[in-house]
VOTOR-170754 format. One record per residue (C-alpha): residue in one letter; x, y, z. Coordinates in steps of 0.25 Angstrom, whole numbers, padded with zeros to 4 digits, always signed. Each point is the difference from the previous one (the first is absolute). Example, Ala and Ser with C-alpha at 12.3 -4.5 7.8 and 13.67 -1.06 7.14 Angstrom:
# VOTOR-170754
A+0049-0018+0031
S+0006+0014-0002
This chain:
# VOTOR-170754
X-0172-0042-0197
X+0012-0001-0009
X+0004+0013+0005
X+0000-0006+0015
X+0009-0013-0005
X+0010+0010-0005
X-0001+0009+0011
X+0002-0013+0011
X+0012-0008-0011
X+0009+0013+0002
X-0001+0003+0014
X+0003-0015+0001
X+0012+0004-0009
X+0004+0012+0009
X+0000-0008+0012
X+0010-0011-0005
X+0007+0011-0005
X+0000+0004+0015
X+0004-0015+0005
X+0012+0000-0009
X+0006+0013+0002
X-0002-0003+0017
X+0005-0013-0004
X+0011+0005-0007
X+0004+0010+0010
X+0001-0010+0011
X+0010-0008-0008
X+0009+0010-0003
X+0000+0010+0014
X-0004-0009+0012
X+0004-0015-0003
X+0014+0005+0000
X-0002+0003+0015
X-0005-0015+0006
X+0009-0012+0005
X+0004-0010-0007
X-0010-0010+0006
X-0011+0008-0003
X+0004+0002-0015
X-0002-0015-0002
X-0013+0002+0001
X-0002+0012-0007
X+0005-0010-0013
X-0013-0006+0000
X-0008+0013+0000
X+0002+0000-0017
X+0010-0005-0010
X+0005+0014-0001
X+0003+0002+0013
X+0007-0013+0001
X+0009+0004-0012
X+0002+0014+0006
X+0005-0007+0013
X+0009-0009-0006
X+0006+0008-0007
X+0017+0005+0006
X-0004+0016-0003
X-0011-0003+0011
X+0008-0007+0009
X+0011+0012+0001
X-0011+0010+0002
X-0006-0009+0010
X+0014+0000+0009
X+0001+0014-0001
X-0016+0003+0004
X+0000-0012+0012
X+0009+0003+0011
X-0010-0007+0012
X+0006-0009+0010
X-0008-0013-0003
X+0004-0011+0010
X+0012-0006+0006
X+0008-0010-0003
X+0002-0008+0012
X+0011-0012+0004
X+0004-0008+0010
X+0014-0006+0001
X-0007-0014-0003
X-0011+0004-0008
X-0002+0003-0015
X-0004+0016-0003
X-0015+0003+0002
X-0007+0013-0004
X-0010+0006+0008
X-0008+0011-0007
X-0005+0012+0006
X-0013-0002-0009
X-0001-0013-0005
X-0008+0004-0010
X+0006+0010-0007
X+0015-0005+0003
X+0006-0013-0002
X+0010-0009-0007
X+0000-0013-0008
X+0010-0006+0008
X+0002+0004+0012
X+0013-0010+0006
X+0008+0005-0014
X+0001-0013-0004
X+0002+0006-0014
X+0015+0003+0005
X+0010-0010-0004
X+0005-0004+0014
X-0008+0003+0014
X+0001+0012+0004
X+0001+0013+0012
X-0008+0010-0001
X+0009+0013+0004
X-0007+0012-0007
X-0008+0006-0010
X-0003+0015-0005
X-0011+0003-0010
X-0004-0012-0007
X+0014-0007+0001
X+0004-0011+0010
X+0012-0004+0004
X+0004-0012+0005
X+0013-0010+0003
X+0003-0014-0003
X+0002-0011+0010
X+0010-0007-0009
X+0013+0003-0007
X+0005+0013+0003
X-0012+0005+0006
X-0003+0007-0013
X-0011+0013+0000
X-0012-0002-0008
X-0010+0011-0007
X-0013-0002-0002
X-0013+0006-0003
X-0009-0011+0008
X-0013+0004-0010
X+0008-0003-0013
X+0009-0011+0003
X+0012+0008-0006
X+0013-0001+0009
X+0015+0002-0003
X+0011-0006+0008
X+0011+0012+0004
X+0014-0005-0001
X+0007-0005+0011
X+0004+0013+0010
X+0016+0004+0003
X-0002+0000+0014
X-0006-0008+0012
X-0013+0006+0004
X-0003-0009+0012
X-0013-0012+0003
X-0008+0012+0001
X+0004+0013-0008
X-0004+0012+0001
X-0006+0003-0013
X-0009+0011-0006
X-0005-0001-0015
X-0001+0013-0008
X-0010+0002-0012
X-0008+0013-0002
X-0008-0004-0013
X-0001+0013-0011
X-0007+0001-0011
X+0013+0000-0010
X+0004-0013+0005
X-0008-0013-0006
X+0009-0008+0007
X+0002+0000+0014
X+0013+0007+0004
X+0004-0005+0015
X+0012+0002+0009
X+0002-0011+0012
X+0008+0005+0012
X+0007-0007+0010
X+0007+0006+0012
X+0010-0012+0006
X+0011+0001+0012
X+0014+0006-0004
X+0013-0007+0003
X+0002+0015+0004
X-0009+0000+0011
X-0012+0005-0009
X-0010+0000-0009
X+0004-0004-0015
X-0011+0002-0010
X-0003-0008-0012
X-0009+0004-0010
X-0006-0007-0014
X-0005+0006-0011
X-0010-0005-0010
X+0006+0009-0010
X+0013-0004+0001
X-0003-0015+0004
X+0010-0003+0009
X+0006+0005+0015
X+0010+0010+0004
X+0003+0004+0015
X+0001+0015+0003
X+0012+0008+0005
X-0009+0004+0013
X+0003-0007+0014
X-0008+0003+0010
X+0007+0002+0013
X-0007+0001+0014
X-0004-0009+0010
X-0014-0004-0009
X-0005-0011-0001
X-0010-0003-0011
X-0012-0008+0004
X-0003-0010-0013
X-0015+0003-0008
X-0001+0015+0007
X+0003+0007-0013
X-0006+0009-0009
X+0001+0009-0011
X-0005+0017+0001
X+0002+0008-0011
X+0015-0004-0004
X+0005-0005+0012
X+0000-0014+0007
X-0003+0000+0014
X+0002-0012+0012
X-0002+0000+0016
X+0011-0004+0007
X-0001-0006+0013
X+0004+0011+0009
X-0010+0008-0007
X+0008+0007-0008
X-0003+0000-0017
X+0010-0003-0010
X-0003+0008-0013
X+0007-0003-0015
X-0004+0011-0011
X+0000-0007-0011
X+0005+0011-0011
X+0011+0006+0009
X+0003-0014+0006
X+0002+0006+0014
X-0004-0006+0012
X-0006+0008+0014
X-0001-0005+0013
X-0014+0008+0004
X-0005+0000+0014
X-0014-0008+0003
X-0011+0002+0008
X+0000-0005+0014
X-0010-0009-0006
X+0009-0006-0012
X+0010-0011+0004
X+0000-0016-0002
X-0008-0001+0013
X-0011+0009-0004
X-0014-0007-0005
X+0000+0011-0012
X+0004+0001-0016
X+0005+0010-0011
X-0005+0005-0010
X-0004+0012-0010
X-0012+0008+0002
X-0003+0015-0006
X+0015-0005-0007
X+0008+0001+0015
X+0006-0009+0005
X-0010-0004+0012
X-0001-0009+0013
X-0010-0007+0006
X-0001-0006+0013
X-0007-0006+0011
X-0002+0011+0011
X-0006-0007+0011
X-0014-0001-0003
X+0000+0010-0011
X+0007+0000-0014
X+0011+0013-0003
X+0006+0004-0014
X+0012+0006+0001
X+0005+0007-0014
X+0013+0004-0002
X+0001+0015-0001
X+0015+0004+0001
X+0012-0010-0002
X+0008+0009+0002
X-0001+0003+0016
X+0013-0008+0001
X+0009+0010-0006
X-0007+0013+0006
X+0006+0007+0012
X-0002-0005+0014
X-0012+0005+0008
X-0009-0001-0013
X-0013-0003+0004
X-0004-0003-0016
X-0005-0014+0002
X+0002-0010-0012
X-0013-0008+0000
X-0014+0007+0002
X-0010-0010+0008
X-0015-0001+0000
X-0010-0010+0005
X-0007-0008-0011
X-0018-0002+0005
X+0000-0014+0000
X-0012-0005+0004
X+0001-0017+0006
X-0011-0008+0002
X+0002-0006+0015
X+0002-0013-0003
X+0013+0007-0007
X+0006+0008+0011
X+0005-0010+0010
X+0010-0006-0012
X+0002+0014-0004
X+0006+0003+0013
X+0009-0012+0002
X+0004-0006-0014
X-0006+0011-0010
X+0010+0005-0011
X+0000+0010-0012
X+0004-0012-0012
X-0002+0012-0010
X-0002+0016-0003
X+0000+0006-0015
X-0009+0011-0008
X-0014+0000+0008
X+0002-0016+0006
X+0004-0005+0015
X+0001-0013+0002
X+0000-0006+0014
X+0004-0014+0003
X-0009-0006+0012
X+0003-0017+0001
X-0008-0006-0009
X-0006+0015-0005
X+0003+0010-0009
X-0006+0013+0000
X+0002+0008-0011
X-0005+0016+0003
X+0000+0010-0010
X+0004+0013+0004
X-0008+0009-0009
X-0013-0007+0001
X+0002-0005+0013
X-0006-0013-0004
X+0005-0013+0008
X+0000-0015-0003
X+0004-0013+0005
X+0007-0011-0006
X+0002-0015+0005
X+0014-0007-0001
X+0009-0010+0006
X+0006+0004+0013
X+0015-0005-0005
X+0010+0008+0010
X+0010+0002-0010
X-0008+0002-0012
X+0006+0010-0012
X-0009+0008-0005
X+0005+0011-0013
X-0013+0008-0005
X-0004-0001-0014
X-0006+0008-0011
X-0010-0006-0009
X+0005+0003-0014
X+0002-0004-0014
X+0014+0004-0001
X+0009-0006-0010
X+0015-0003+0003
């Protein structure tokens, strides 16, 4: 009999042993991977897992493991921001109008985490924030004169040696030259400087079109042209579009397999086109090497679907393995890998804003 209690009191022991190093290993490998909304909870799991999560190492290893869009922020020009999540259960924010901010605010962009937005008061001045945290920093007041709606794109590739977030803000704005002038903030330096690049050529940006692949900033222009500034060279390009990539078009940039990609509304059917050579503009004539590579994207819509697909459906947003297509009042979000699809309800606001946004812990 004693022998059996003994027996029984260790594999007890050796199951708890079990427990703690699963527990243990959940904590320190797959935590780092979940949204911000979805950690909240997990802080009520054990004291130790509320410690771990609280703490600013896990937070950096979190924006570097996260990279997921999570939702939009979405804005009228009468309206405060809103945020709708692509999974409201795993993605959210505690405040969702910014009302954390110290003015109200436009949403303009966002980029991993980081949200940028602009004061309706004053100077108009651009404002920081990670939305989950609460933490924002005014910028100082720019040279130039970026416009009512500027054409911004904000630049933060999180890295595991920097435990503050290091970010570049961009703004490309008309030259008294006839061309584009581009200003660029960066957090390192904490102030503005306007590059020696002017872009000439009969471009015209269209405002919230920009995006940022591998080192280089990239924005429509209306007569489906695309504006590119390198960032380390500090060079601009004027690139040729796709048929399909003008101010008119019902599609978005964005980075997938990290190329600069477009995708677009083709009729009844959804085509990504990837930039595969910029440089078909400088080759000899009668090249037939084309710049952008086009395939269809199997996108499955319900019925009920197809007739506002036809006449007012949009691509609001590509990048990684999401689509997202804007339809009224829906949003569809498909993932490209699993081909999974959803269906989101909004507000059907015409001149709604809305800037895609990563649910992380990010700290500024």
């Amino acid at each position: 009999m004693d022998r059996g209690k003994k027996s029984s009191t260790s594999l007890a022991n050796k199951n708890n042993r079990i427990y703690m190093d699963l527990k243990d290993i959940i904590r320190e490998n797959a935590l780092c991977y979940l949204p911000a909304k979805s950690l909240r909870r997990c802080t009520g799991v054990c004291r130790d897992w509320k410690f771990h999560i609280s703490t600013p190492f896990f937070a950096h290893s979190q924006s570097n493991s996260f990279r997921d869009v999570s939702g939009f922020f979405c804005q009228s020009s009468s309206s405060l921001p809103s945020f709708v999540s692509l999974d409201p259960i795993a993605f959210g924010v505690p405040d969702p109008s910014l009302k954390f901010l110290p003015e109200p605010v436009d949403i303009r962009c966002s980029t991993n985490g980081l949200l940028c937005c602009q004061g309706q008061t004053g100077y108009n001045a651009y404002y920081i924030c990670n939305p989950v945290t609460k933490q924002w920093k005014k910028l100082p007041k720019p040279d130039g004169y970026h416009g009512a709606d500027p054409a911004l794109v904000l630049v933060f590739e999180p890295t595991l040696l920097n435990f503050v977030a290091e970010y570049t803000l961009i703004c490309a704005f008309p030259s008294d030259l006839d061309g584009y002038e581009f200003e660029i903030y960066s957090s390192n330096e904490a102030s503005w400087r306007t590059s020696r690049e002017i872009c000439f050529g009969n471009r015209q940006i269209v405002p919230r079109s920009g995006v940022h692949v591998d080192g280089t900033v990239y924005w429509k222009s209306i007569n489906a042209g695309i504006i590119a500034f390198d960032l380390k060279t500090e060079r601009s390009k004027l690139l040729p579009g796709c048929n399909a990539c003008s101010y008119y078009s019902s599609g978005a940039l964005g980075e997938v397999n990290k190329k600069l990609c477009y995708a677009f509304k083709n009729g009844t059917k959804v085509t990504l086109a990837e930039l595969s050579n910029a440089f078909t503009n400088t080759m000899q004539m009668n090249n037939k090497t084309k710049a952008w590579t086009m395939k269809d994207v199997s996108l499955t819509l319900d019925n009920a679907w197809i007739d506002g697909w036809a006449r007012q459906g949009s691509v609001l947003f590509v990048g990684g393995d999401v689509m997202v297509i804007h339809l009224g009042k829906t949003l569809v979000p498909y993932n490209m890998r699993t081909k999974e699809v959803k269906q989101l309800t909004i507000e059907d606001v015409h001149d709604f804003r809305m800037v895609p946004y990563v649910n992380s812990l990010v700290d500024i």
